[in-house]
Backbone as JSON Lines, residues from 0, in Angstrom:
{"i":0,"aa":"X","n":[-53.79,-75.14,-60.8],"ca":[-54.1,-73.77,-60.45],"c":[-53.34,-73.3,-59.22]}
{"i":1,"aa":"X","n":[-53.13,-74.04,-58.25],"ca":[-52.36,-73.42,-57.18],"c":[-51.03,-73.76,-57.38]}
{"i":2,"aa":"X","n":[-50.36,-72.86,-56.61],"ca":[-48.79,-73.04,-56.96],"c":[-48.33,-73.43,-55.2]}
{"i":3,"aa":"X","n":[-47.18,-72.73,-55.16],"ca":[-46.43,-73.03,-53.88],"c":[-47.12,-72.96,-53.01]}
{"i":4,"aa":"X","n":[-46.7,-74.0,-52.04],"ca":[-47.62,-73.8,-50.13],"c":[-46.93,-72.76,-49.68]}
{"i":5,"aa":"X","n":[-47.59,-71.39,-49.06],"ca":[-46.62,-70.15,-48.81],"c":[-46.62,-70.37,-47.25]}
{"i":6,"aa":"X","n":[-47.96,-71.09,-46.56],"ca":[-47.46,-71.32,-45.01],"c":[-48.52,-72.08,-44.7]}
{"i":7,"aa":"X","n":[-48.34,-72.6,-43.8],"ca":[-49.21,-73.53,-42.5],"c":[-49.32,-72.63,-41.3]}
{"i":8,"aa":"X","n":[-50.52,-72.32,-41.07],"ca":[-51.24,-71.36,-39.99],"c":[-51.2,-72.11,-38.84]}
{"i":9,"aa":"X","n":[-50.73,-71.48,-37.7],"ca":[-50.98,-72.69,-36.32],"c":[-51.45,-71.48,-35.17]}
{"i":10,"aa":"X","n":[-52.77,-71.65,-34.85],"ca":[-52.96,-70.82,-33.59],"c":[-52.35,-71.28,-31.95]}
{"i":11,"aa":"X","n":[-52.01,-70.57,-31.36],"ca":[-51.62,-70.65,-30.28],"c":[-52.02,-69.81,-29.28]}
{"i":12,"aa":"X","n":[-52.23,-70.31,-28.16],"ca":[-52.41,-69.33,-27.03],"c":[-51.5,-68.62,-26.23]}
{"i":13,"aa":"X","n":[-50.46,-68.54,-26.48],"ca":[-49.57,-68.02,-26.11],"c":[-48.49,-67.76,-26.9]}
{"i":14,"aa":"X","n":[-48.36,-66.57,-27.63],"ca":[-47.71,-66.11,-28.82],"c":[-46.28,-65.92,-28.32]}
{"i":15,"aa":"X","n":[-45.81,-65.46,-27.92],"ca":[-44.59,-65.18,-26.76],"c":[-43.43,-66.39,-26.76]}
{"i":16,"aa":"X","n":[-44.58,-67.15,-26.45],"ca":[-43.88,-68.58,-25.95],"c":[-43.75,-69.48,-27.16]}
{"i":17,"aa":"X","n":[-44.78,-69.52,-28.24],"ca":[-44.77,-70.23,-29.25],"c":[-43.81,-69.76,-30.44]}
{"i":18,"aa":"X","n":[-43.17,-68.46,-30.17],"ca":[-42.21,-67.37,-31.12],"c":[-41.06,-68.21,-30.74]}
{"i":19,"aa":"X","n":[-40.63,-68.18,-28.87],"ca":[-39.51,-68.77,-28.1],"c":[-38.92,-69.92,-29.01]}
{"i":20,"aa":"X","n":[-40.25,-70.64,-28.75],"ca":[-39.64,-72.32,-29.14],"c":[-39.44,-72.59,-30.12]}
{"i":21,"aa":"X","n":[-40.04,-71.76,-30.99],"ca":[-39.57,-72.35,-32.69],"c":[-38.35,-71.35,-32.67]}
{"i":22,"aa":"X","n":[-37.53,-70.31,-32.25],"ca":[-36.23,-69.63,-31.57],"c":[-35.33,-70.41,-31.0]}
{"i":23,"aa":"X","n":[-35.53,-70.77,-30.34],"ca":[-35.11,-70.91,-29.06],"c":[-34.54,-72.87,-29.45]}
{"i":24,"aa":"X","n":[-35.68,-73.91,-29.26],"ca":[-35.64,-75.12,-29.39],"c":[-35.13,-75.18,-30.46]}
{"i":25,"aa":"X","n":[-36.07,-74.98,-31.72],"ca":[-35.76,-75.46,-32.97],"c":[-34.84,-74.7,-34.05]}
{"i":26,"aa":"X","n":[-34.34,-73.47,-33.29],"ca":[-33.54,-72.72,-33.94],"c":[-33.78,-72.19,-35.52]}
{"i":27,"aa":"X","n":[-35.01,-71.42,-35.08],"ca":[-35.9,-70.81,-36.49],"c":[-35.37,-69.42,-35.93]}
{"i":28,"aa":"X","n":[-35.65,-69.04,-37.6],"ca":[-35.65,-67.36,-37.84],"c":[-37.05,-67.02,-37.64]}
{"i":29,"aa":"X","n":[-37.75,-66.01,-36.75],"ca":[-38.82,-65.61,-36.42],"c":[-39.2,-64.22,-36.47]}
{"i":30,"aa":"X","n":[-39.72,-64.2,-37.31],"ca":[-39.88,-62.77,-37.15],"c":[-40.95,-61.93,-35.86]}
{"i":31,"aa":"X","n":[-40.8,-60.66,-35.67],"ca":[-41.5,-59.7,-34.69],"c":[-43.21,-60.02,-34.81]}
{"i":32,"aa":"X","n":[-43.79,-59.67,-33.92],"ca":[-45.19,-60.02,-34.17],"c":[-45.82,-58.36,-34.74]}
{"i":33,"aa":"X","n":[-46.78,-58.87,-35.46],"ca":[-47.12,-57.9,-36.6],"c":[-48.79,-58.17,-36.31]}
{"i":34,"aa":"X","n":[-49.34,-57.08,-35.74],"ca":[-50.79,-56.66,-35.74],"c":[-51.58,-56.45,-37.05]}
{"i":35,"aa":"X","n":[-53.33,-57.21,-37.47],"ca":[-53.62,-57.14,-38.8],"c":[-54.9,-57.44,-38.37]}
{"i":36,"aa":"X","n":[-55.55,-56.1,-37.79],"ca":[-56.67,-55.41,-37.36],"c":[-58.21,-55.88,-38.35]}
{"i":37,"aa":"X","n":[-57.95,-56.19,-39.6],"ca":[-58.46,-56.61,-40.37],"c":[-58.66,-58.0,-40.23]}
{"i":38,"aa":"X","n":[-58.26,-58.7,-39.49],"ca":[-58.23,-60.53,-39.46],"c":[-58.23,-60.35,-38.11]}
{"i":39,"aa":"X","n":[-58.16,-59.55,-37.09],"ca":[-58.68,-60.08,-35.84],"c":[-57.27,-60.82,-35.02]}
{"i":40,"aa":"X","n":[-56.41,-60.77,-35.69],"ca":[-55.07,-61.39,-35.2],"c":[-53.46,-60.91,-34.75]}
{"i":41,"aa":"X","n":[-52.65,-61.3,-34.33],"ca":[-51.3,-61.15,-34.38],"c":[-50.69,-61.94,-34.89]}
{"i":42,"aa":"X","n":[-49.81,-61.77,-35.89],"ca":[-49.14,-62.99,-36.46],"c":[-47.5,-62.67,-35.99]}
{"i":43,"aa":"X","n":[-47.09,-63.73,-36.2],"ca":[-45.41,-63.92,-36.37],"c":[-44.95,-64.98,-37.2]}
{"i":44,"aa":"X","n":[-44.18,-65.04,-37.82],"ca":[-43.65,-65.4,-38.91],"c":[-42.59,-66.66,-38.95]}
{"i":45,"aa":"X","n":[-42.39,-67.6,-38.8],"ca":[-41.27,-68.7,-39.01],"c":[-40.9,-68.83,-40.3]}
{"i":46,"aa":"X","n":[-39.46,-68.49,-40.53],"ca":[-39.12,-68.43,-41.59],"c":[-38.77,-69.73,-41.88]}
{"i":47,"aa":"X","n":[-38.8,-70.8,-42.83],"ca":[-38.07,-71.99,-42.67],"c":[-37.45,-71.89,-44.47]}
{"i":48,"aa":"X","n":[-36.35,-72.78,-44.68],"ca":[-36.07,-72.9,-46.38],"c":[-36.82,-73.09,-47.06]}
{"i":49,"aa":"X","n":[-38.09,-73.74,-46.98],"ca":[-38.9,-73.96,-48.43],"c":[-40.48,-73.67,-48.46]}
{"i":50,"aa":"X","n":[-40.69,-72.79,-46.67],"ca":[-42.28,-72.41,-46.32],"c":[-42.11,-71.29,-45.22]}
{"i":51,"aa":"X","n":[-43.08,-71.22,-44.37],"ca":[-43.17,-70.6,-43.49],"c":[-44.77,-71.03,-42.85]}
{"i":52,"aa":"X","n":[-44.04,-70.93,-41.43],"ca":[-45.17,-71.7,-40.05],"c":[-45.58,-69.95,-39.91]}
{"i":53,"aa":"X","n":[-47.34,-69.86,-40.11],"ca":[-47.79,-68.5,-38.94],"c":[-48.19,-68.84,-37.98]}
{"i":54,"aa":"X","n":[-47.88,-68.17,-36.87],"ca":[-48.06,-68.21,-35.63],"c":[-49.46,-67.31,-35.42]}
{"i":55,"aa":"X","n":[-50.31,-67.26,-34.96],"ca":[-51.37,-66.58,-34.67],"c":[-52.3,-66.38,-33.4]}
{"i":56,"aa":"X","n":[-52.78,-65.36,-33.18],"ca":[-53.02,-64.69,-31.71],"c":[-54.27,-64.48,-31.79]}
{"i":57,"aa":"X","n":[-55.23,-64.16,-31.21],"ca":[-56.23,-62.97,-31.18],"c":[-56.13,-61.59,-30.96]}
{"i":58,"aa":"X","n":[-56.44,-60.85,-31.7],"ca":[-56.36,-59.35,-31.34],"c":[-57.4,-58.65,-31.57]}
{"i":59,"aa":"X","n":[-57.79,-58.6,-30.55],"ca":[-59.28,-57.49,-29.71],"c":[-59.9,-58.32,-30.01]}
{"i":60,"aa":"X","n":[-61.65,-57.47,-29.59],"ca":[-62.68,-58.31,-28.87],"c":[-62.99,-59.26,-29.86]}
{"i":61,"aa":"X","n":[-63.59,-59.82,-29.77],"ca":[-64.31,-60.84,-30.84],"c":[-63.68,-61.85,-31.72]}
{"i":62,"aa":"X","n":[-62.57,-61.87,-31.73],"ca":[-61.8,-62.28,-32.81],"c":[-62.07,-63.35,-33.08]}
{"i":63,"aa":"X","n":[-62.05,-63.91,-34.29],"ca":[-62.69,-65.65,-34.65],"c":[-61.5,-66.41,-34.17]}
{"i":64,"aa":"X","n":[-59.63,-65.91,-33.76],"ca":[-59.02,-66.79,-33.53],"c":[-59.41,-66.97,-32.3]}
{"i":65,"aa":"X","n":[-59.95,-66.14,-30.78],"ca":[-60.44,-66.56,-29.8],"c":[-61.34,-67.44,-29.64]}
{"i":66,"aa":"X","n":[-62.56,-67.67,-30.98],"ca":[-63.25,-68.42,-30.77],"c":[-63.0,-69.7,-30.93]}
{"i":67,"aa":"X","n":[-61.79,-70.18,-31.68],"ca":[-60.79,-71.11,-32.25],"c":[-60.27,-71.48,-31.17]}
{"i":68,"aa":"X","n":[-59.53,-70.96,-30.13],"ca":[-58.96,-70.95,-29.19],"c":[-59.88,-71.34,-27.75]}
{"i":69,"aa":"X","n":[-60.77,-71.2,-27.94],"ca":[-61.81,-71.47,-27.11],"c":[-62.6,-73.08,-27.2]}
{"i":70,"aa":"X","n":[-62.1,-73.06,-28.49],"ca":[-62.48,-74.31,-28.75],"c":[-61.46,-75.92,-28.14]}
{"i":71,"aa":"X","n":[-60.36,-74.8,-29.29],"ca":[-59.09,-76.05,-29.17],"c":[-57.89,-74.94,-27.94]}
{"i":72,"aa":"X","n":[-57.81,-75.25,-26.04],"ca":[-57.18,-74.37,-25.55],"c":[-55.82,-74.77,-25.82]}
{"i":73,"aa":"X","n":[-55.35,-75.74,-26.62],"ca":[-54.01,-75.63,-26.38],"c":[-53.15,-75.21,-28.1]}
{"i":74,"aa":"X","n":[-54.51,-74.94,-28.55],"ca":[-54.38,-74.15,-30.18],"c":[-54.03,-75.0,-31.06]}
{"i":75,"aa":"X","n":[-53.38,-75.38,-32.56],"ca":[-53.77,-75.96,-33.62],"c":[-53.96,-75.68,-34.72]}
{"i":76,"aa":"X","n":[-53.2,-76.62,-35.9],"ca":[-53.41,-75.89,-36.92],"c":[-54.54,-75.22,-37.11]}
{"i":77,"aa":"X","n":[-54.33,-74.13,-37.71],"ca":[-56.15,-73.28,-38.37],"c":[-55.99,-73.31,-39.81]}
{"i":78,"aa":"X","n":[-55.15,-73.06,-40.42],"ca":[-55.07,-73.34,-41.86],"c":[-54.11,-73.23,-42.85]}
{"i":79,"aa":"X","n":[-54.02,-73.75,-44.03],"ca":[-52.88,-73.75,-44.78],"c":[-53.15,-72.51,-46.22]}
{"i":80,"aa":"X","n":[-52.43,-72.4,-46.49],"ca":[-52.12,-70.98,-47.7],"c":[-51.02,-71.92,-48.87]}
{"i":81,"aa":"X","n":[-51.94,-71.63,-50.1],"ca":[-51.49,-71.57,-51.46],"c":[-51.77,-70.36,-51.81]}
{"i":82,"aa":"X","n":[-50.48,-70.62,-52.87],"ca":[-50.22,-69.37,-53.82],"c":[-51.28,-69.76,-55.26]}
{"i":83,"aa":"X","n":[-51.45,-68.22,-55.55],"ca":[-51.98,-68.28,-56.74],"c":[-51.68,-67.45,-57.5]}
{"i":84,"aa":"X","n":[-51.61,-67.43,-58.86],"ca":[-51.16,-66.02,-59.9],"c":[-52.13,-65.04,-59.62]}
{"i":85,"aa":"X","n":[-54.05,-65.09,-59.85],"ca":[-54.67,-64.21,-60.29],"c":[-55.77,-64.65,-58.87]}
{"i":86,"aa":"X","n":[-55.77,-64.03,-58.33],"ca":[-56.73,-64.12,-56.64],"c":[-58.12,-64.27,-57.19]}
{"i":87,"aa":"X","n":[-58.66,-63.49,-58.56],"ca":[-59.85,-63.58,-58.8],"c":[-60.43,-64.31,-59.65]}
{"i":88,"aa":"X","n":[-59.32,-65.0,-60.45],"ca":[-59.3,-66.15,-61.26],"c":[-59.84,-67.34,-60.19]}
{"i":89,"aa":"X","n":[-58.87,-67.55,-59.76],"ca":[-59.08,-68.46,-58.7],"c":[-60.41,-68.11,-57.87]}
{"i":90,"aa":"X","n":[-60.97,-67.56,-57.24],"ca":[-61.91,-67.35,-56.35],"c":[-62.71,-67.92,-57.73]}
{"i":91,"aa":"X","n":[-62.99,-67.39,-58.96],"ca":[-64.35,-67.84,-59.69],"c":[-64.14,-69.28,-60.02]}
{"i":92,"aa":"X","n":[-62.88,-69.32,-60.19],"ca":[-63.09,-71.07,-60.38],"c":[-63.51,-71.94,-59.62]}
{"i":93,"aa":"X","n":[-63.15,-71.24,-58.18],"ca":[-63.87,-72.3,-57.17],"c":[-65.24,-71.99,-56.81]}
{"i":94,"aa":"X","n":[-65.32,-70.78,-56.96],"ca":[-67.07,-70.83,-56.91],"c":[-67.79,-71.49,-57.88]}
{"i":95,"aa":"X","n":[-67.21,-71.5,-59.53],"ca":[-67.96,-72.29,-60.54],"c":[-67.58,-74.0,-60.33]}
{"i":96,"aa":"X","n":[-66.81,-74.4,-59.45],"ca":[-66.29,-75.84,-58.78],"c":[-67.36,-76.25,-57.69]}
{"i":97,"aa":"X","n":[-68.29,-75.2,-57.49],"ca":[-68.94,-75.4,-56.36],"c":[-68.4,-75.24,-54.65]}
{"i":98,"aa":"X","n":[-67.21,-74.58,-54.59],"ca":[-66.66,-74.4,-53.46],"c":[-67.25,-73.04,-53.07]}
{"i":99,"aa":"X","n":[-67.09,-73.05,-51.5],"ca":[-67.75,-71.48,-50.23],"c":[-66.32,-70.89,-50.4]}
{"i":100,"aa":"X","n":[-66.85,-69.42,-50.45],"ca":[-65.57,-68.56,-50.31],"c":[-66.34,-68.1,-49.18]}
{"i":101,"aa":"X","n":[-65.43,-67.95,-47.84],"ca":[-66.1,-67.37,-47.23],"c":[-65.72,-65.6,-46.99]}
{"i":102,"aa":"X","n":[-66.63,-65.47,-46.46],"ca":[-66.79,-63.62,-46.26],"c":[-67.66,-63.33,-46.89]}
{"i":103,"aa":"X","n":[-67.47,-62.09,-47.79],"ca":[-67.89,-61.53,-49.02],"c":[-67.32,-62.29,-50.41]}
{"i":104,"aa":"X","n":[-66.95,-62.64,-50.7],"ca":[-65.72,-62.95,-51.52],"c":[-65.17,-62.3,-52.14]}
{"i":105,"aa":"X","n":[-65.01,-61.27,-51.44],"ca":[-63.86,-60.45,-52.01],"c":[-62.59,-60.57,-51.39]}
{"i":106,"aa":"X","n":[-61.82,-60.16,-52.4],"ca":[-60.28,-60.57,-51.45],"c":[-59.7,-59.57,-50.42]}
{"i":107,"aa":"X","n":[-59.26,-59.96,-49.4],"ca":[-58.89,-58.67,-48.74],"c":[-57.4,-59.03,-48.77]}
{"i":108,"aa":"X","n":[-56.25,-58.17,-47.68],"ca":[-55.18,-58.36,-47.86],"c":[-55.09,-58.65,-46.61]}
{"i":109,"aa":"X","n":[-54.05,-59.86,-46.55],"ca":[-53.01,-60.33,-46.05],"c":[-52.02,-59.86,-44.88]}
{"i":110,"aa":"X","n":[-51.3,-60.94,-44.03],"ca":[-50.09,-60.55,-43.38],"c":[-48.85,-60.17,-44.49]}
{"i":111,"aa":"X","n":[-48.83,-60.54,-45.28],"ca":[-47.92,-60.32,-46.22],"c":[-48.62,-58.97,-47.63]}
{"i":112,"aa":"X","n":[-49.48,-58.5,-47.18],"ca":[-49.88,-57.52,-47.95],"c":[-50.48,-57.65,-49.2]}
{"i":113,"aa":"X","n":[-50.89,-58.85,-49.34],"ca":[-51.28,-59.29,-51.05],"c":[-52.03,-59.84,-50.79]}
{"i":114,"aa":"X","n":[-53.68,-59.52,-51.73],"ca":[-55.07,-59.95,-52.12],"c":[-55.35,-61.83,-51.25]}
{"i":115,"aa":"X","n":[-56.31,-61.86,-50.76],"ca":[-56.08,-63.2,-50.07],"c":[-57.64,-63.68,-49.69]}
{"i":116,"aa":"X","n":[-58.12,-64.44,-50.01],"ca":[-59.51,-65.38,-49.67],"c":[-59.02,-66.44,-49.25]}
{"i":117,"aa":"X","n":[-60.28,-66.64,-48.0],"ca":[-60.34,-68.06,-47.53],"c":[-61.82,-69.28,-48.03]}
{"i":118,"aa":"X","n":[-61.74,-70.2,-48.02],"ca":[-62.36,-71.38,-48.62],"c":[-62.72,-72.34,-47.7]}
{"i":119,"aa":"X","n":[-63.89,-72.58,-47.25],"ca":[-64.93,-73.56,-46.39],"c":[-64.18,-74.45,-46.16]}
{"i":120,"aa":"X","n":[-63.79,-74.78,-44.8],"ca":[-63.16,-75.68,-44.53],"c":[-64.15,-77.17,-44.83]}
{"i":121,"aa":"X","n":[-65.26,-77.36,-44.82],"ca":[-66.22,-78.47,-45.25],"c":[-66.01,-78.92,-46.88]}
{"i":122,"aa":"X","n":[-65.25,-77.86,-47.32],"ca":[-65.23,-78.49,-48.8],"c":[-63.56,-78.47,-49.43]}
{"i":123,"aa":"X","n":[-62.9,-78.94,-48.32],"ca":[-61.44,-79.31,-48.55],"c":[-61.11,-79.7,-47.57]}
{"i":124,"aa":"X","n":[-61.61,-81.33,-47.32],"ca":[-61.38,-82.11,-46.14],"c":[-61.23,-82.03,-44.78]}
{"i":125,"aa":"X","n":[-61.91,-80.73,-44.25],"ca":[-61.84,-80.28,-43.13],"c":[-60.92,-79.14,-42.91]}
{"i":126,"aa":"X","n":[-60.55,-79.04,-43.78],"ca":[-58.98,-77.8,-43.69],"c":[-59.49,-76.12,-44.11]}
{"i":127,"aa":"X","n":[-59.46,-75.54,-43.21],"ca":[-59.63,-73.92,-44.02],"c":[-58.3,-73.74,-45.53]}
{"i":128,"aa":"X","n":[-58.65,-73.8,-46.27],"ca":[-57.85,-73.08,-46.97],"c":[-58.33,-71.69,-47.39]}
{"i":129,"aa":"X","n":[-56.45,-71.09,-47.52],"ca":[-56.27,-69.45,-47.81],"c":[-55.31,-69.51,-49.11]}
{"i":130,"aa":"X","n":[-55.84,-69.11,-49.89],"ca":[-55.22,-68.88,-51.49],"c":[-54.5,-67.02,-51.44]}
{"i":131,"aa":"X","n":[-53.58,-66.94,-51.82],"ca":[-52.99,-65.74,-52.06],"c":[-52.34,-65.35,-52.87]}
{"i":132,"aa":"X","n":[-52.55,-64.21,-53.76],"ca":[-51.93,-64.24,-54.72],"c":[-50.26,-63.88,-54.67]}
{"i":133,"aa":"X","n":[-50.29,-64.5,-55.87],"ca":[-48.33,-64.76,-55.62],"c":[-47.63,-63.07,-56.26]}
């Protein structure tokens, strides 16, 4: 059911600096940071040949990545993203699998603009997963 890994989520506390080094050190294509008022975040983008690293911020009050960040201060993966054909296919299969969608389970959209649920990190080895449709 899932297809390609579309990215590995890594929060950081310092977005600026964490854009730099994957620039700068490791000589990545990075894209601009992109506000997504809806998730509470800033993302930026590492382009690499066969994935892409998100970089992620908090943006405004409350945000669950602050509370993430509060946790772990020197930040850390938060989660990984598969692709999927049908966002709602998938969401019922894992609910009839016995997996938490969390939210509502409805899909909302994305840094990349396309339908997207996340999945209990307690019931995929500790890992948040984010399914998106392809």
């Amino acid at each position: 059911m899932i297809g390609r890994l579309n990215h590995v989520a890594i929060a950081v506390p310092d977005l600026e600096a964490a854009a730099a080094q994957y620039r700068d050190v490791l000589g990545a294509k990075v894209s601009p940071p992109q506000d997504e008022p809806d998730h509470g975040v800033t993302v930026v983008f590492v382009e690499l040949p066969n994935t892409k690293i998100e970089l992620l911020y908090p943006l405004g009050e409350g945000s669950s990545m602050q509370i993430f960040l509060d946790k772990n201060p020197s930040g850390g993966m938060h989660h990984i993203c598969y692709e999927v054909e049908d966002i709602f296919a998938a969401r019922d299969k894992m609910k009839a699998e016995g997996a938490r969608v969390l939210g509502t389970g409805e899909p909302r959209n994305g840094a990349h603009g396309k339908p997207v649920i996340f999945l209990h990190p307690k019931d995929f080895c500790g890992t948040l997963v984010e399914l998106e449709q392809a």
